[in-house]
N, C-alpha and C positions, 0 to 999 in steps of 0.2 A: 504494500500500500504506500503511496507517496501521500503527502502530505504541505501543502500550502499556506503557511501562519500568516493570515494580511490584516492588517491593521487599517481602520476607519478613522481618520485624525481631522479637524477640522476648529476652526473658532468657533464658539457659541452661534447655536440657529443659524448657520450653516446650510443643516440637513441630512447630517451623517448620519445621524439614527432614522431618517425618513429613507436614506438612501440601504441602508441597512435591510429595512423590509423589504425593499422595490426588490433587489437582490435574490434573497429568501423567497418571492412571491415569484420569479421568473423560474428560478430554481424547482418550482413544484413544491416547497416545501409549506408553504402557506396557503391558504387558497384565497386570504383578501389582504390586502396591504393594512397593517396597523396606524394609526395615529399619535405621533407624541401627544396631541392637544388633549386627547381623550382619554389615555394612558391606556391604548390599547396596543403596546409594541414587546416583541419578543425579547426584548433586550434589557430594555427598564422596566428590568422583575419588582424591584424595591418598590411599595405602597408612595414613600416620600416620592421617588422618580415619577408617579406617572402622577402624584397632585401637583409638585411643580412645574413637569415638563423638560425636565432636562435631566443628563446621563451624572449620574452622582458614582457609582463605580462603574468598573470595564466587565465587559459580557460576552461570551462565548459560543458562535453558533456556528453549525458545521451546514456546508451541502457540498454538492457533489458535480465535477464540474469535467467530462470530458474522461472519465476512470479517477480525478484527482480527490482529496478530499482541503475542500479548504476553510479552513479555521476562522470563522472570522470575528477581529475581536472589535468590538466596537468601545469606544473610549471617550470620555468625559470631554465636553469641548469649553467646560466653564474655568478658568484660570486656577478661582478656590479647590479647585479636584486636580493641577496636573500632574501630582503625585500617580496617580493613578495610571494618567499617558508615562509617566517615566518606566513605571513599571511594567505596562503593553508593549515600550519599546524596546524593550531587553529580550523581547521570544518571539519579534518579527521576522519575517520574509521580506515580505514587501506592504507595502503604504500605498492608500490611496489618501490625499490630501482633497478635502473638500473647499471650496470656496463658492460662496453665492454670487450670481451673474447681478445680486444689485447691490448688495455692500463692498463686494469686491475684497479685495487684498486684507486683511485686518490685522491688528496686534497679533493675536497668538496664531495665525496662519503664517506671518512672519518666523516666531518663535518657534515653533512644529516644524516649518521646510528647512530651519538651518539646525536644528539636530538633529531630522532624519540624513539631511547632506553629510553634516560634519559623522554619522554614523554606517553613512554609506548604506542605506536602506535604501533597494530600487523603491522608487515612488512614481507612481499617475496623479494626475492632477485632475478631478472632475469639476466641472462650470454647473452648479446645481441652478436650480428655481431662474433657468431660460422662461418658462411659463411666465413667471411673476412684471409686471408692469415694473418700469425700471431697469430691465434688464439689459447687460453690455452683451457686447462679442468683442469687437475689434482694439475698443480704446482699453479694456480689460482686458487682453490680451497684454498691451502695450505696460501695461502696470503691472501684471505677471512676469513681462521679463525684466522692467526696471526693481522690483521690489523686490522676486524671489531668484530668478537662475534666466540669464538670454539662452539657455540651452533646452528650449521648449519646442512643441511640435504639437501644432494642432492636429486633430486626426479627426475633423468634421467642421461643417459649419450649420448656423442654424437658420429657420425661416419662420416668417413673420413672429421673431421674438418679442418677447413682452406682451406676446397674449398667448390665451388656454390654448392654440390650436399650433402654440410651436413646435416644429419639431427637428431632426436635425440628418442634414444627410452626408454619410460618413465619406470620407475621402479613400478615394483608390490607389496604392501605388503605378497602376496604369494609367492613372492622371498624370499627362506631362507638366502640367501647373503643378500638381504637389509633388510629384517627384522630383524637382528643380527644387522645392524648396524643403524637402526631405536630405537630396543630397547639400544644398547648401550648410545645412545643420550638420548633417552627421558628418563631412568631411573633415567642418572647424574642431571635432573631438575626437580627428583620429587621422595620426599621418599616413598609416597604413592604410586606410581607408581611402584619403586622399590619394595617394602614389597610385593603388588600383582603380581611382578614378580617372586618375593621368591619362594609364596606361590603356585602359581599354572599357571606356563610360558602360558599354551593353554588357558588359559582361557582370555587374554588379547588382547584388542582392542588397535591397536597402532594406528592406523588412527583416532578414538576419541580421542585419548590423545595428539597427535599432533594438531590437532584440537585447544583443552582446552591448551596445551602449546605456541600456536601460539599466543591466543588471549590473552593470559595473558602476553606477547611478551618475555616467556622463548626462545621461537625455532626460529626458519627462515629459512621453507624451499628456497631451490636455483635450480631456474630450467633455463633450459640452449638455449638457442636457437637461431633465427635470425627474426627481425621484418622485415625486408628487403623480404625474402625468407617466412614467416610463419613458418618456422623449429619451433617448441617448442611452442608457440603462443597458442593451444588448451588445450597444455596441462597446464601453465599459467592460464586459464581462468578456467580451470577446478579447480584449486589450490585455485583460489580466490573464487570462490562457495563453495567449501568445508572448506575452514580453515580462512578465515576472517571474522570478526562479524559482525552480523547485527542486531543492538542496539535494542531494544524495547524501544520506547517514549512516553512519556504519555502524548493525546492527549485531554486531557481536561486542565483545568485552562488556565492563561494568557499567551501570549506567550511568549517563551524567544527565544532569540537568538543573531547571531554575525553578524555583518559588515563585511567582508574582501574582496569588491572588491566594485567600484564604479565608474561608469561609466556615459557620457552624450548621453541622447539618440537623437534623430533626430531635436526636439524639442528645444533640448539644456536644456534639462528636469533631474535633476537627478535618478538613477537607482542605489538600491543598492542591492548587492547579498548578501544574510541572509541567514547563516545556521541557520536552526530553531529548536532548541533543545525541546522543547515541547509547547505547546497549537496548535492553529491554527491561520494563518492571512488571512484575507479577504480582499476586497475592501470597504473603506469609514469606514474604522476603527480607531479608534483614536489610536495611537504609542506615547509611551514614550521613548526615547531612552536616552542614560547615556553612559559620557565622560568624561574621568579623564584630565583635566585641572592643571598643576601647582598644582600639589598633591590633590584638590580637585575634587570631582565630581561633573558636571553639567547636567541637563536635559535638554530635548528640546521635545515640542512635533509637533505630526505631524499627519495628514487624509490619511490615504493611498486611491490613486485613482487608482490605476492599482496593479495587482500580475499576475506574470508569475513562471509558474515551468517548468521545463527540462522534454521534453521528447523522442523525439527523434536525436541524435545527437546535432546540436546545436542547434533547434529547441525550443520553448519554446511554450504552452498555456498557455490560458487565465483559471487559476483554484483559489482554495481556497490553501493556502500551508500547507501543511500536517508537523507533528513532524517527524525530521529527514532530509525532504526534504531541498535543495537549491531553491530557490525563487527569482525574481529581482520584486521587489518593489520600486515602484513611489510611489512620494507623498511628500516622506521627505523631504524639500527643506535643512534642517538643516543636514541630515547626513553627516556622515565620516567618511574613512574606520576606523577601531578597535571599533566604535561605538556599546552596546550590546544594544538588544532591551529586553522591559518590565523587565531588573531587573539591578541594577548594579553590583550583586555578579557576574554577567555573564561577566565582566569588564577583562581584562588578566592587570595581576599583573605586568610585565616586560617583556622583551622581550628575544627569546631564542639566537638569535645571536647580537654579538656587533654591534652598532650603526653607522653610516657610518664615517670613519675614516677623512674622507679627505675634503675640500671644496675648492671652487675655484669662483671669481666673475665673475658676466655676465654680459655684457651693452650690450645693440643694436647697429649693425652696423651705425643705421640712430639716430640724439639726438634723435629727435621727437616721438621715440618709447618708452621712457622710461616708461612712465604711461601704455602704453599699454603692456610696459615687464611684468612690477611689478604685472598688471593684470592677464596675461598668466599663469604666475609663480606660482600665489596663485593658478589659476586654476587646475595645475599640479599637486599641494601640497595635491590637494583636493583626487588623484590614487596614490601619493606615501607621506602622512605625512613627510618621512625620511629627503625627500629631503631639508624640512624648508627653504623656502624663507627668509632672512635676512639680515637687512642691513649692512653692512660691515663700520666700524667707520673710518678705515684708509682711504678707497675711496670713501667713502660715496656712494658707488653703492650697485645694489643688490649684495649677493653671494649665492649659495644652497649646500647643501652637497652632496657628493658623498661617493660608493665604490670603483670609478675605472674610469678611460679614458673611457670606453667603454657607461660607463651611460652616461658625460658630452659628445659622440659626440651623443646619442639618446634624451639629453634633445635638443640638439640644430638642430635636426632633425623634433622632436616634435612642439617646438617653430616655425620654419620656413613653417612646413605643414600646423599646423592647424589653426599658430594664424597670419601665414604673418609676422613674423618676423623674419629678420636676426640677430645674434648674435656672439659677440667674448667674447672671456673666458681671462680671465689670465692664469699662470701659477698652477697650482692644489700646494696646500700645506694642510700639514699636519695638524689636530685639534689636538689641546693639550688638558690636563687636570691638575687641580688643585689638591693636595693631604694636609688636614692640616699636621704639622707636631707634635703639645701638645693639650693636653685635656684644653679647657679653662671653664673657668664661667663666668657669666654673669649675672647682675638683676639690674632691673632699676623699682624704687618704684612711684607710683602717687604722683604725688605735684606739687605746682608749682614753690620748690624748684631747680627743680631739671633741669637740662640744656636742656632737652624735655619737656615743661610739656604741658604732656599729662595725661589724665584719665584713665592711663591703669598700672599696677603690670608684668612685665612680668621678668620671671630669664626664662637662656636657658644655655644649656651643648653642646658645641662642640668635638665631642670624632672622633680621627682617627679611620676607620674602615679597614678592611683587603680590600689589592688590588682587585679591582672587581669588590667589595660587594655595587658601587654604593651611591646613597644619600639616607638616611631614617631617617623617621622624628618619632618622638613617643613623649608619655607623661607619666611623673611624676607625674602629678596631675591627679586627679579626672575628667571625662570626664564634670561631673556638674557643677565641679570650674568655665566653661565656659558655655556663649551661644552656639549656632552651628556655628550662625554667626562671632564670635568675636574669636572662634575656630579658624573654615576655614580660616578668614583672617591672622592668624597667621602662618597657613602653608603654604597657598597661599605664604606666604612672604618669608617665609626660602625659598623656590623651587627659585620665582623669583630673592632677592639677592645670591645666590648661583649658579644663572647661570655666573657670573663672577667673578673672583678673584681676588688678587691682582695682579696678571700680564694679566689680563681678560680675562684668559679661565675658563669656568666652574668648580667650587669645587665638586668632588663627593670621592667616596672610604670613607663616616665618617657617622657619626649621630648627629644631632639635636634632643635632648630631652627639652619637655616642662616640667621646674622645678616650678616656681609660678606662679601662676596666680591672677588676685585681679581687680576687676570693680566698677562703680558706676551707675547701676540700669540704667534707661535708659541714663543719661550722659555720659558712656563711647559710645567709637564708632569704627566701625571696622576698621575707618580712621586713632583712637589713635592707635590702637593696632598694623597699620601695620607699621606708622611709629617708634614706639618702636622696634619692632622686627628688622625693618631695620638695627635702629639704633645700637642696641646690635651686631647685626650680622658683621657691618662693626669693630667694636670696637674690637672685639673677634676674628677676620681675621688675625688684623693686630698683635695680640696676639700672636696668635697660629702659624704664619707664615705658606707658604705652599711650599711646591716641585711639580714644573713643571714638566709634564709626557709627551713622546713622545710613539706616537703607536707605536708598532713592529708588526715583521711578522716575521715567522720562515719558513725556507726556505731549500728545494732539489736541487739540481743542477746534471747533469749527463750531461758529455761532451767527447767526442773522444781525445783519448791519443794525446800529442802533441799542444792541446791547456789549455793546464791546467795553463802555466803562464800568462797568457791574461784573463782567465777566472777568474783566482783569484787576478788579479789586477783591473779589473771591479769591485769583489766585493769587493776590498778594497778601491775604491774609493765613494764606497755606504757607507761605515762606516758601513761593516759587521762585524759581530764578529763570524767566523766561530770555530767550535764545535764539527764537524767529517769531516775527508777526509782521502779516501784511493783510492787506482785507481787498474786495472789490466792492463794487455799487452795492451788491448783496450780501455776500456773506465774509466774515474777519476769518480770522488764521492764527493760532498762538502757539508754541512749541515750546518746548523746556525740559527742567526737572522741578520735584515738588520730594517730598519726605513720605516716606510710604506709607506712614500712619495718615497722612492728611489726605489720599487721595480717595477712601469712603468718605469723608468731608466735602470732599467737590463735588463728588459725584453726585449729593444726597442735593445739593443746593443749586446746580447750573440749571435742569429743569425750570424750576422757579422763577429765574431770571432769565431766561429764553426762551419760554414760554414752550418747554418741551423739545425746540428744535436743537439742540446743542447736540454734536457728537462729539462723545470725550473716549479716547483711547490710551491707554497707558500701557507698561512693561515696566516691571524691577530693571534698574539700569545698575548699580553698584551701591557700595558703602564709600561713604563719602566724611570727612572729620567734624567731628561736630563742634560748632565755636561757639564760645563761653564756659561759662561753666559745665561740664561734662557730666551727663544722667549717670546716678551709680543705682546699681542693683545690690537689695538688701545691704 
């Protein structure tokens, strides 16, 4: 059995879950298209999904396409959930990237095409709701290739767009107009390509070479249509049989694979869905799985007693899971989603989008629920890691992270359905970061000299590293200079004191290098070692000093002439720092940054004072220093 992982990624109302059913419905797998409005779709299983209309986790539906079987995951397109798409993109094939033919190009469609590029995911580009009034072709097109990749190819065009009766008619490579502008495209991404075109124009296959450029994710074709109406939809599916890969896995040895969904099943049983990258899993097998902990990795194992694979729609049987397939596996009492199974090289390194910016504390509306918050809360933590259940020192309540309003009013949806608890939040604020600002040293020698004595040698190097670039630990000594044990507890330690700083938000953006090391045979202990490191670490903080960072977010604004002094006094009371503004007879223009706690603030108030017509766009742009006096936590 082969097997096809594709991914539906798209900005908010889009249409990727409407394109989703069209799919499923051509497939024979449904026999009427569902509705997001109505909360009648295969996908948005969750009660919250189909009252609000929108994809709050990723969903898994299989059909059947030509002997292939392909997965398809459909994925959250609201920003507060792209944990979610982080996690769908780690057990991709290939991507179809949505964009609507009348909002065109937006923030997180931006965001989506440059980490499926920067990940090398073949991707199509689909032109949804042609049907809808407003609808582009050509000048959308033109913003497709300024905004995402000039390496695009349309592979149809549409007729009498912008009404119900569009539809769209697909281009032939025995069109001498598109094959002139097939070979123009695929030449510029390929010299061998070119030279065979040199040499001898008839003798070239542009349809394999689009193919071979799709999947090495030079190209992208863009087909145009309406999930709504089916306009385009055939031709789509024909697009993804022909030009997205279908990996060959090798179906012998141990198994490997990824965690990235987990669920409880009826039982209250854990379920987790494993892209299995090669061997096979079975029932009553023993599992190794491997978890990066505080820079170390840990194991956990486990008996699997159930395997389910996809097969029709959201249907699942009882089978053996094949390389390549998705899989929900019982058994593991220990998993958690990013968890890989049989190997830890299968581990993801860091993560492609920044981490959730924002946090805010939760108590229960009733005391008496506190124990059972704090319980719910881990249980949540168990389908979204991001969210990190954590004590909060100022209030000494819980708090969890967020990306947005929109998660904290689904956790407290969440909380109230399934666990019976009511909750109120605070006010949402901003996470800082710590940034050192001098390279220090550090070494602290065994004895009992010495104002720790401890049986442990340790020197460490604290070096600023470039905005970004996160925490990273390494060594100058010899991997042998240490135990594994006496190691680990060393790193262990950097991660854990570094989760606070001197104003106690997290140090990252530097490096920790391990310079000496020095033991005594079984008398040292991993105990000496960590209080050492602590110790050096707190010493060298206060050294090196550090600069408090506040998030940003970079920001669009489009508003109707006439309120452009109300618009630009909201964003000056956000502590914007605007950076472009031009206006015409009708509408202004503003661009910038603003602080990412203030931009639920704009967003809540532009309405108001543009009487609805304002479109406001944003993206997390970076951490930026914050001037005056610097926010300390607890």
């Amino acid at each position: 059995m082969s097997y096809l992982n594709l991914g539906i990624l798209a900005h908010v109302d889009a249409g990727k879950t409407s394109l989703t059913e069209r799919l499923l419905f051509n497939a024979g797998i449904i026999d009427r298209v569902g509705s997001v409005d109505s909360g009648s779709t295969q996908t948005d299983s969750m009660d919250l999904e189909r009252r609000r209309g929108i994809t709050i986790q990723s969903a898994v539906v299989a059909f059947q396409l030509d002997g292939l079987t392909v997965n398809l995951i459909d994925t959250p397109g609201h920003t507060d959930f792209i944990a979610e798409v982080e996690r769908a993109l780690r057990v991709l094939d290939g991507a179809v990237l949505v964009v609507s033919a009348v909002e065109g190009v937006q923030a997180q469609t931006r965001v989506l095409f440059r980490t499926l590029e920067r990940l090398g995911v073949p991707t199509l580009l689909f032109v949804n709701k042609v049907d809808r009034r407003g609808a582009r072709e050509a000048d959308l097109l033109r913003d497709l290739a300024e905004m995402l990749s000039p390496r695009l190819l349309p592979m149809g065009t549409v007729r009498e767009i912008g009404s119900g009766g569009a539809s769209v008619v697909p281009f032939a490579f025995g069109d001498a107009e598109f094959a002139e502008l097939a070979v123009e495209m695929l030449t510029a991404g390929s010299d061998e390509f070119l030279a065979a075109y040199l040499d001898d124009p008839e003798a070239l296959d542009c349809e394999a070479e689009l193919a071979a450029q799709v999947r090495s994710g030079k190209a992208h074709p863009v087909f145009f249509g309406s999930a709504v109406t089916g306009a385009g939809v055939a031709a789509l599916t024909e697009g993804i049989r022909r030009y997205l890969p279908v990996p060959q896995r090798d179906p012998e040895g141990e198994p490997v694979g990824t965690v990235f969904k987990v669920e409880h099943g009826a039982a209250g049983q854990k379920v987790a869905y494993v892209r299995l990258h090669s061997g096979r899993i079975a029932p009553r097998e023993q599992l190794t799985t491997y978890r990066r902990v505080d820079g170390a990795v840990v194991s956990f194992e486990g008996k699997v007693t159930g395997v389910e694979v996809f097969a029709t729609g959201t249907e699942t049987v009882m089978a053996v899971a094949e390389p390549g397939s998705i899989a929900k596996v019982k058994g593991l009492t220990e998993v958690r989603i990013g968890d890989a199974i049989g190997s830890e090289e299968a581990l993801a390194s860091g993560g492609f989008f920044t981490p959730p910016t924002l946090e805010t504390v939760v108590r229960p509306a009733e005391p008496g629920d506190r124990i059972p918050l704090n319980r719910a809360l881990l249980s949540l933590a168990e389908r979204d890691p991001l969210v990190d259940p954590h004590l909060d020192e100022l209030s000494e309540e819980m708090a969890v992270r967020l990306y947005g309003e929109v998660q904290k009013e689904v956790v407290a949806s969440l909380l109230d359905e399934e666990f019976g608890i009511a909750v109120e939040f605070e006010e949402t604020r901003a996470i800082h970061v710590e940034r050192p600002l001098r390279t220090v040293e550090a070494l602290h020698e065994m004895g009992p000299w010495q104002q720790t004595p401890h049986l442990a040698t340790v020197g460490l190097r604290l070096e600023p590293g470039e905005p970004g670039s996160g925490l990273h630990y390494g060594l100058e000594v010899e991997r042998g200079s240490l135990t594994r044990a006496l190691r680990n507890a060393v790193e262990e330690t950097v991660h854990k004191v570094l989760k606070r700083g001197l104003c106690g938000w997290a140090v990252t953006d530097c490096r920790v290098l391990l310079t000496a090391t020095g033991y005594i045979g079984r008398a040292s202990t991993a105990n000496d070692f960590r209080a050492v490191t602590a110790f050096l670490l707190d010493l060298m903080l206060k050294e090196a000093g550090t600069e408090v960072c506040e998030p940003v977010n970079s920001f669009n604004v489009e508003f109707p002439a006439g309120t452009g002094n109300a618009v630009l006094k909201t964003l000056g009371e956000a502590r914007s720092n605007i950076k472009g503004q031009f206006s015409t007879e009708t509408t202004g223009y503003v661009s910038g940054f603003m602080p990412t706690e203030a931009v639920h603030g704009v967003e809540r108030r532009l309405p108001g004072i543009t009487e609805g017509l304002a479109l406001f766009t944003t993206e997390f742009a970076e951490y930026r220093p914050v001037y005056g006096t610097p926010p300390r936590r607890g």
